[in-house]
N, C-alpha and C positions, 0 to 999 in steps of 0.2 A: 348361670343359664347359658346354653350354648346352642346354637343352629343344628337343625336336624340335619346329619350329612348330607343325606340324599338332597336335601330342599341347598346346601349348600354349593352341591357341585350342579344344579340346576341354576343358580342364581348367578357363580360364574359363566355358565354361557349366554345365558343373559347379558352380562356384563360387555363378555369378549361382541356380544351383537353390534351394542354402543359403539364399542373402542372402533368396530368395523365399519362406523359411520351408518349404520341405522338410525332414524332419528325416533327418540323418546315419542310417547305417548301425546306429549304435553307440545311436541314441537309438528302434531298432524293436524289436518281439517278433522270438523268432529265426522264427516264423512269416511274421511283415511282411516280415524282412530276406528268406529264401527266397523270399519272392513277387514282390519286388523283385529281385533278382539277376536272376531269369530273368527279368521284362517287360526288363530291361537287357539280357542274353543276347540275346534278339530283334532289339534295336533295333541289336545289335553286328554282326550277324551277317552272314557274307560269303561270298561264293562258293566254301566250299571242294568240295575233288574230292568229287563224287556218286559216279561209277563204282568200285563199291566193295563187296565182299560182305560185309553187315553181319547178323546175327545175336543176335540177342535170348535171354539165355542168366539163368535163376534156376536157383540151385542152394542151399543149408542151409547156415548158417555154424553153429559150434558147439552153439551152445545153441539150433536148433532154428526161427531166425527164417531170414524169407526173406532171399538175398542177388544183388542182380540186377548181374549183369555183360554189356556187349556186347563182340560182337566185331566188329572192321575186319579185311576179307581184302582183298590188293590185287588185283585180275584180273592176270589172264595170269601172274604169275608161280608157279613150281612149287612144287612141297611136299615135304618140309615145309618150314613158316615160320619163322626164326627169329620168337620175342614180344617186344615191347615192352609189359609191364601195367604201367597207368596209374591213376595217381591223381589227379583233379580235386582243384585248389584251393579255398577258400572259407573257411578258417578252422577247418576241423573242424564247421561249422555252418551253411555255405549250398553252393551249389553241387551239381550233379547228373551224370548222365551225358551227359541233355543239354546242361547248359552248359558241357560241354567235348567235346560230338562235333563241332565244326568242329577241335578241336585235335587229336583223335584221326585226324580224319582224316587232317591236312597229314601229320601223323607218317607214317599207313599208306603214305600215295602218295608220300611224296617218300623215304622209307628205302632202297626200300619194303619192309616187315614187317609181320605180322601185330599190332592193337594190340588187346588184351584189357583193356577201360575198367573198373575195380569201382567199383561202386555200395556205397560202406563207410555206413553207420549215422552218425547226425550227432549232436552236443551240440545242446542240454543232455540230451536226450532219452536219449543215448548216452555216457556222458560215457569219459576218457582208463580201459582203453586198449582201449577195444570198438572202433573205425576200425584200430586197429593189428592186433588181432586178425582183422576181416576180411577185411581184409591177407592175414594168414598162411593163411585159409581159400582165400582165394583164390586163392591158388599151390598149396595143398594140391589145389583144385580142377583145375588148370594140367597139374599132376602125372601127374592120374589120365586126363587127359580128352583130354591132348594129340593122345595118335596118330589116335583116331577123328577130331580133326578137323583133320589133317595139319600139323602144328603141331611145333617143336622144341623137346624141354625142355633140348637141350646150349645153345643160343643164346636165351637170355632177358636182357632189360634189364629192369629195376626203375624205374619212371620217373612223375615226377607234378611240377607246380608246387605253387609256394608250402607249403600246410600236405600237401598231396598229396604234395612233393617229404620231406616231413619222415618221411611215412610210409614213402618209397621208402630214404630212406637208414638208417634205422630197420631195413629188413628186412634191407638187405644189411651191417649189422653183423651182424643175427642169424644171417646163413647160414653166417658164419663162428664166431661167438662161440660159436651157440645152437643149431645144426642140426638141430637136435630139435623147435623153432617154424617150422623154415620149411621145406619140402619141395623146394625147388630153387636150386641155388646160382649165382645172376648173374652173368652176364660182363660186366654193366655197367649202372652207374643211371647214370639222367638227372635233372641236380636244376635248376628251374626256378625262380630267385628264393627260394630254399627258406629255412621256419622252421630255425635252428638251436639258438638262445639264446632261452628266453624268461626264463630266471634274470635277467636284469640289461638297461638300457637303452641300447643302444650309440650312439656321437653319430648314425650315420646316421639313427635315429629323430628325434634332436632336429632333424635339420637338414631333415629331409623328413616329417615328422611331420603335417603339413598341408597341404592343399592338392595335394599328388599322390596320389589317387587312393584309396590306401591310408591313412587315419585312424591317429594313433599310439592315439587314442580306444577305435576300432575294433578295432586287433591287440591289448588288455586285452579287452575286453569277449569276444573270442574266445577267447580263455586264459581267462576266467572260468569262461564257460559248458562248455568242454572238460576243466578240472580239476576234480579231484573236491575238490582243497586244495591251498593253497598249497607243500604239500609237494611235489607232483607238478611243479611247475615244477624242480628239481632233480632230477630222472627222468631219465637220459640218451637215454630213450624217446620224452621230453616235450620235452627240449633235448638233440639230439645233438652239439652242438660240445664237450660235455661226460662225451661218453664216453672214457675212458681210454685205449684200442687200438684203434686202428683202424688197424693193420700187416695189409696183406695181402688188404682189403674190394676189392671190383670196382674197376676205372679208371671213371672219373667224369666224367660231360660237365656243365658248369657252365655256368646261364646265368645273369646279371648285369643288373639294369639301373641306370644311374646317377645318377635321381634314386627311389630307394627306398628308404625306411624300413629296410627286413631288408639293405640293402648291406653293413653292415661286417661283418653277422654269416653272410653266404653266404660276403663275402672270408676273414674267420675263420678255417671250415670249409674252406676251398678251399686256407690256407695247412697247418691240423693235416694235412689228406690227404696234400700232397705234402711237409709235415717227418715225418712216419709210411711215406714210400719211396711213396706209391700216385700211378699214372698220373693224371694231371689234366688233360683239356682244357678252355677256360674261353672263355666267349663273352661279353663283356661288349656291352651295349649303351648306350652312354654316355648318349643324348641320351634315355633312354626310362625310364618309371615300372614300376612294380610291374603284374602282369597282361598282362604286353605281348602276350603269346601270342595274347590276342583280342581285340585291337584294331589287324586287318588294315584293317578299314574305313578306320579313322582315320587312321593312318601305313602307304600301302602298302610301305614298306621292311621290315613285319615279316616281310613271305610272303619274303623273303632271308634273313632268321634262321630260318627253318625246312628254307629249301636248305642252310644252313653248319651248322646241329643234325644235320639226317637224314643229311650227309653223315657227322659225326662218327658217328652212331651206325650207321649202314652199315658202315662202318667197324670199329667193336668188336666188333658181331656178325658180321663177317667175311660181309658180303654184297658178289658179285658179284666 
């Protein structure tokens, strides 16, 4: 297995940034690091589908704060929408709605389905498990709000990368476990690079721990700021490859990259699913790092991982 060129002489200047006294991710306020993410966001960013009925949606999460979600409708096709709600990456602490509307979109237009992006509450600010709860608010929202806006609650996907992806599969245990937290039960998450383990350090850390993209630095310092105590890393909420039963949760579309940190512990999770009886599609991308989703500019092969995703989850939600 070897590094996609293009993503390789990308990860070099990356590097030469450091060597130039840049400091890491892991060495910023989480304010530095969110202001940073998104000047990156910009710099990343690529031609995805514009044609597209996008909608600007705040609605009350529990306790009373604002909680802002959009929505992607694809034109022309009828209503209602099967949903795919999304949860952006960044560790529980960076990342926004807009540093993942170029992803929300591929999703809308290549499924195509309607994708409801939430804007969940970030550490330290927010610490574990107010982003999950958001979560829950916002299906509860999903729930309530669907028909008015021609939207299907029998055909929903649970769906996010990375710490996003953690929160997706988090819910769709609860829909079965916990029904009572979460107001709509998925016919399918989508898990993108996804947190599973933060209990313990699996070798893919050690072996890609640097230098791809992903800091092993950085995925602590993101567990820091998101736990309330070290207790909370044993939370099967906090680390889902550690929950008990998972007989009977949605079929699960799996993406992988193979130079990433979190690898052994998405394969992990990807094997408890299917020795637990549950359907598993799995889309590994061998030659690619952690965040591959937005980094079309860099390697255009990733807008192909998004035609063999949207196909899978086309697919689950029984479109067309």
């Amino acid at each position: 297995m070897s590094l996609h060129p293009d993503l390789e002489a990308f990860l070099d200047l990356a590097q030469d940034s450091q060597d130039a006294g840049l400091p890491a991710m892991h060495q910023l306020t989480p304010s530095e690091a969110r202001a940073t993410f998104e000047q990156t966001t910009a710099q990343l960013r690529w031609p995805a589908p514009q044609d597209l009925e996008v909608t600007e949606i705040e609605t009350l999460s529990r306790d009373g704060a604002a909680l802002a979600l959009r929505l992607y409708r694809p034109n022309g096709v009828a209503s209602p929408l099967p949903v795919l709600v999304y949860f952006h990456g960044g560790g529980f602490v960076v990342g926004s709605l807009d540093s993942h509307d170029g992803v929300c979109r591929e999703f809308c237009q290549r499924t195509p389905c309607a994708v409801l992006s939430v804007g969940y509450r970030l550490a330290p600010e927010h610490r574990f498990p107010t982003a999950l709860e958001d979560g829950e608010d916002a299906l509860s929202w999903l729930a309530e709000n669907a028909t008015s806006h021609g939207l299907d609650c029998s055909r929903v996907a649970v769906g996010g990368d990375s710490a996003g992806a953690t929160l997706a599969t988090v819910l769709a245990i609860q829909a079965l476990r916990q029904p009572h937290t979460v107001a709509i039960a998925p016919k399918a998450q989508l898990l993108c690079y996804p947190v599973t383990d933060a209990s313990r350090v699996h070798d893919s850390r050690l072996l890609f721990g640097e230098g791809y993209l992903l800091e092993n630095d950085t995925l602590e310092w993101f567990y820091q700021h998101y736990a309330r105590g070290p207790e909370d890393y044993l939370d099967w909420r906090f680390s889902p490859l550690l929950a008990q039963d998972l007989r009977g949760v949605a079929p699960a579309i799996v993406v992988l990259a193979g130079f990433d940190p979190l690898l052994d512990e998405g394969q992990a999770y990807v094997d408890r699913l299917r020795g637990q009886g549950v359907e598993v599609e799995v889309e590994v991308c061998a030659g690619l790092t952690h965040d591959l989703l937005r980094l079309g500019t860099v390697v255009p092969g990733v807008l192909e991982v998004y035609l063999r995703v949207g196909g899978a989850l086309a697919r689950a939600l029984e479109i067309g």
